[in-house]
N, C-alpha and C positions, 0 to 999 in steps of 0.2 A: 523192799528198799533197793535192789540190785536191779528190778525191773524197770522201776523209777528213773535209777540212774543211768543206764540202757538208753530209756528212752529221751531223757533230758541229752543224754550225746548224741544222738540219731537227729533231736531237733537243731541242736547248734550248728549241728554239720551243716544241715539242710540250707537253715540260715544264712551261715557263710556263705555257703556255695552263690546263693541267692544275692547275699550285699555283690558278692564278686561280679557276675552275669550282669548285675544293674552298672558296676562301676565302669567294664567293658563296653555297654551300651551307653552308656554318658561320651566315654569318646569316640566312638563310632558315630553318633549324630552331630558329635562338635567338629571331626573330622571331615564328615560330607558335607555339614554347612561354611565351613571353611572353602572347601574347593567348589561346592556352586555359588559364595558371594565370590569368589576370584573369574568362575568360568561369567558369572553376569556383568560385574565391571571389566572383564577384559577382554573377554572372545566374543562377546559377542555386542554387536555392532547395535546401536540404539540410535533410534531416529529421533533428533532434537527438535524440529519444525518438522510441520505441516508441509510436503510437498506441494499441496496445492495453495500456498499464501503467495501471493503473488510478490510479499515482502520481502520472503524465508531470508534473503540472499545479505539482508540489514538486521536481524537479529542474531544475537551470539547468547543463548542463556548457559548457565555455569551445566556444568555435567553433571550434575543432582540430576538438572531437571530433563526430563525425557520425555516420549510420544511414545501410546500403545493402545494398541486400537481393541475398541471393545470389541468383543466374539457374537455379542448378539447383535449389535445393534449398526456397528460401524461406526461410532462414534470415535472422534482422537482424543483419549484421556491423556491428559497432561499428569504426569507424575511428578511428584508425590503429592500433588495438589486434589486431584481428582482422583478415585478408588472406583466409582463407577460413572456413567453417563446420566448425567443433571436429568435428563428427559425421559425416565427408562417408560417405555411399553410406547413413545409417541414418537423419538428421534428413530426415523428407517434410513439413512443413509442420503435424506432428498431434503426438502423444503416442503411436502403434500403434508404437514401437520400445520403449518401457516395457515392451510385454508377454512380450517374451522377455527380458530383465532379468528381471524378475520372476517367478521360478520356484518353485511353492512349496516349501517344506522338508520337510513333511512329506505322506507319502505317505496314500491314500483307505485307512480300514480295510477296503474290499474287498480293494485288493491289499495289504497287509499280512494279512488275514488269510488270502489262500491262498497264500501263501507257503509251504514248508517248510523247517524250516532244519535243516544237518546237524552233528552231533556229533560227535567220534571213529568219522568213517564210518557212524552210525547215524543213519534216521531219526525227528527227533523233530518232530510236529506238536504249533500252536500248541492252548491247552488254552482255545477260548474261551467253555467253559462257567465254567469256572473263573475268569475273568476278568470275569465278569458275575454271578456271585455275589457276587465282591469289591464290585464299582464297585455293587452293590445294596445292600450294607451299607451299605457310606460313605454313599449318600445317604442310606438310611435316617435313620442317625446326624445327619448335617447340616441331615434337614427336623426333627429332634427338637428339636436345640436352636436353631432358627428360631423353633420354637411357644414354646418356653422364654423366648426373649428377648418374643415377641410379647404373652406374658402376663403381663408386669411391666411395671408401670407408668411411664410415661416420666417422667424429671423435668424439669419447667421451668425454663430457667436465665434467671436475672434478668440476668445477666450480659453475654448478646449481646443487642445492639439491633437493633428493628424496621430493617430496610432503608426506603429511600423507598417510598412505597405500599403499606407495612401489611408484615405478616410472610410472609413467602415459602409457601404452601401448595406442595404436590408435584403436580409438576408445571408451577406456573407459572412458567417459565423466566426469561417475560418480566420478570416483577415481581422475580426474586431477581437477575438482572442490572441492572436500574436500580435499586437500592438497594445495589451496591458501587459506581455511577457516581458520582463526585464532581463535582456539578456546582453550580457558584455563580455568585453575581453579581461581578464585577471590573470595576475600572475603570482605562483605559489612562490612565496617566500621561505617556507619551512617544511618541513617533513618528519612526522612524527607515528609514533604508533598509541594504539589505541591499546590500554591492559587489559589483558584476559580474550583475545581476540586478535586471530591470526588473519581475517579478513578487512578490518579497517586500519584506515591510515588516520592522523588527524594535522588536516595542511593547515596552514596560516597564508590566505589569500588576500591578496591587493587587489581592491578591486575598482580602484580609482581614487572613491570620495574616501573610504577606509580601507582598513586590513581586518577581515572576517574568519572564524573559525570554522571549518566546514570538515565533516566526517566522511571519509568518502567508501566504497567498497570497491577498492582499485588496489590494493594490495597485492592479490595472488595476478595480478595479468600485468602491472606495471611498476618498475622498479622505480627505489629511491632516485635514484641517479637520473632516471629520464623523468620523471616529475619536479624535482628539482629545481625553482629557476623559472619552469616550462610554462607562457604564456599558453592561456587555456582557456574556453569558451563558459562563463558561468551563470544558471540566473539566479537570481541575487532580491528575488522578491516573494518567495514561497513564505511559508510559515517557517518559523523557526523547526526542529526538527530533533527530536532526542532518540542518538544511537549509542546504544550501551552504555548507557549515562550520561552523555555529553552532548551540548548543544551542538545543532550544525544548523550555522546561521545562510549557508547557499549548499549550491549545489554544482559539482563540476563536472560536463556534457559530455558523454562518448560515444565512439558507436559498437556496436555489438553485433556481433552474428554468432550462428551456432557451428561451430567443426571442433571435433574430435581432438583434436591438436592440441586443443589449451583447456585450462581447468573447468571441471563441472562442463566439459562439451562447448563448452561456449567461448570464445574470443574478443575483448573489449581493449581498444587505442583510443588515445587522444583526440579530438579535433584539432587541426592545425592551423593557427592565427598566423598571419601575415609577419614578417618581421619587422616591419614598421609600425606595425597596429598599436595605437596609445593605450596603456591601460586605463580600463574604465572608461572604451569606447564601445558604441550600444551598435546592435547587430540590426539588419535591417536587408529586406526583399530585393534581390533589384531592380532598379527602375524605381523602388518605392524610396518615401524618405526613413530619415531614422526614428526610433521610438522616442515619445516626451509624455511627459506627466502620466509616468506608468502608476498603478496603484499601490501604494506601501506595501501590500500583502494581495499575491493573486489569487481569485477562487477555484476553488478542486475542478469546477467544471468549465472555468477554462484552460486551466493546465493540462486535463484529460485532454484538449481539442489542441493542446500545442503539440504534446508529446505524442501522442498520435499520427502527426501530419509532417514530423521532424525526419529523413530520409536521406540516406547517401543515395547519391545518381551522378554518375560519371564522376567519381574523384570528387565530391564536389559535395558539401552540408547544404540539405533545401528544406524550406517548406512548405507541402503542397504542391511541389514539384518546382519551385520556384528559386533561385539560389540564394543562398546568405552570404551578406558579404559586410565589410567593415570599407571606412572609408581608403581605405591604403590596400583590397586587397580582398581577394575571396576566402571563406572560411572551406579547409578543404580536409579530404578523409586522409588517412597513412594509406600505404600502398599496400594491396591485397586485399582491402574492404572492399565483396561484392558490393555491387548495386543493391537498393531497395534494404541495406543493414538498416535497423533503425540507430535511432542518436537517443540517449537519455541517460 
């Protein structure tokens, strides 16, 4: 009995000792994961966008959501959304996994044409004399009434108007894309901020026929006070536009270059309209006339060719080397905008 009891005190000890070492260890791992969720939300810095979106600079997502690049593959996991990369064993860091995706449909007429195909057990080859006879005609036929069309006389329609910078001859792309670009003078009426985002503003711009809401990312480079009021160059015919929740019905024109001096490396000022310039007067080449019957909504691939060709040179907004000007007055850059800054 005394051994018994011995032994039953030697196991309680043990026990306790045991519950004890475990309760220690419960705060020891509550205590380290304490100060790595404080050192992960506060030391250390989390990249929210994709440095290479050409967009980043218009998206603000909440600070949940973060960017972290997979180890194998290079992929940018979006957290907490993504845990690993959608494409594991085929995403390398490129676009060379598209190439077996995409297989063509149809096959080279060398091998279709030695092909043989069989009938009711007989062979019948393909007849490509016969085939070329045909496809000889038809063209025949199709270059006839080409000359057909080509020798009657075109008619001029009074009806559609010159674009900005005169009437579009064939082949200038340039010129028939900035004359569906609706671009005018506005003036911001209001100045607001956008919640949860320290990069947009949200103006309330006149833009002649109405007052539009437009979302701008002019915040960190341009104060309330100089926006304000500020007659500014806007087009006013894009798609509508959702930033951070909010529609932005245009868009208001800057110029931009890169130096050190100002935020994120880069430097962005107003365009400056004329101070007689009427609001909701449309911008135009010179020498050229002004824009009419621009399209309610312009396509991505002529805006690519507007914004593209859009150019400070000597003081002075161009495009294509050309200058912009309103009727009362050139559209011109702030002082210290090198040459060749773009405008967008």
């Amino acid at each position: 009995l005394l051994q018994h009891l011995i032994f039953v005190g030697i196991v309680s000890t043990i026990m306790g000792a045991i519950d004890e070492s475990i309760i220690k260890c419960d705060s020891l791992i509550e205590e380290f994961l304490g100060k790595l969720s404080n050192v992960a939300m506060e030391d250390i810095p989390k990249l929210q966008v994709d440095p290479d979106d050409r967009w980043a600079s218009t998206i603000n997502p909440p600070p949940c959501v973060y960017k972290v690049r997979c180890p194998k593959s290079g992929y940018l996991l979006t957290k907490p959304f993504e845990n690993q990369c959608p494409m594991p064993g085929v995403f390398q860091g490129d676009i060379s996994y598209l190439d077996s995706m995409l297989k063509p449909v149809l096959q080279p007429k060398e091998e279709v044409g030695a092909k043989d195909f069989k009938s009711s057990g007989k062979e019948t080859k393909i007849k490509t004399v016969e085939v070329e006879d045909k496809s000889a005609k038809e063209g025949g036929e199709k270059n006839s009434k080409k000359k057909e069309k080509k020798d009657k006389p075109e008619k001029k329609s009074e009806d559609n108007p010159k674009p900005a910078g005169g009437a579009a001859t064939p082949g200038n792309e340039k010129t028939e894309a900035f004359g569906k670009a609706l671009l005018v003078i506005g003036q911001v009426v209001e100045v607001g901020f956008v919640e949860n985002s320290d990069k947009l503003y949200m103006c309330k711009v006149n833009v002649g026929s109405e007052v539009r809401q437009v979302i701008t990312g002019l915040r960190k480079h341009v104060s309330v006070e100089e926006l304000s009021q500020k007659k500014v160059v806007v087009i006013c015919n894009l798609k509508v536009a959702k930033l951070a929740g909010q529609n932005s019905e245009a868009m208001i024109m800057a110029t931009e270059f890169c130096d050190e001096s100002g935020p994120d490396g880069k430097v962005v000022k107003l365009l400056g309209a004329p101070q007689d310039a009427a609001v909701g007067e449309g911008l135009f080449m010179e020498g050229c006339e002004p824009a009419s019957g621009c399209p309610k909504t312009l396509k991505t691939h002529f805006w690519e060719t507007v914004k593209t060709n859009l150019r400070v040179i000597d003081g002075q907004g161009t495009f294509d080397g050309k200058p912009l000007k309103v009727a009362s007055g050139p559209i011109t850059s702030a002082a210290g905008v090198p040459n060749g800054s773009e405008i967008k």
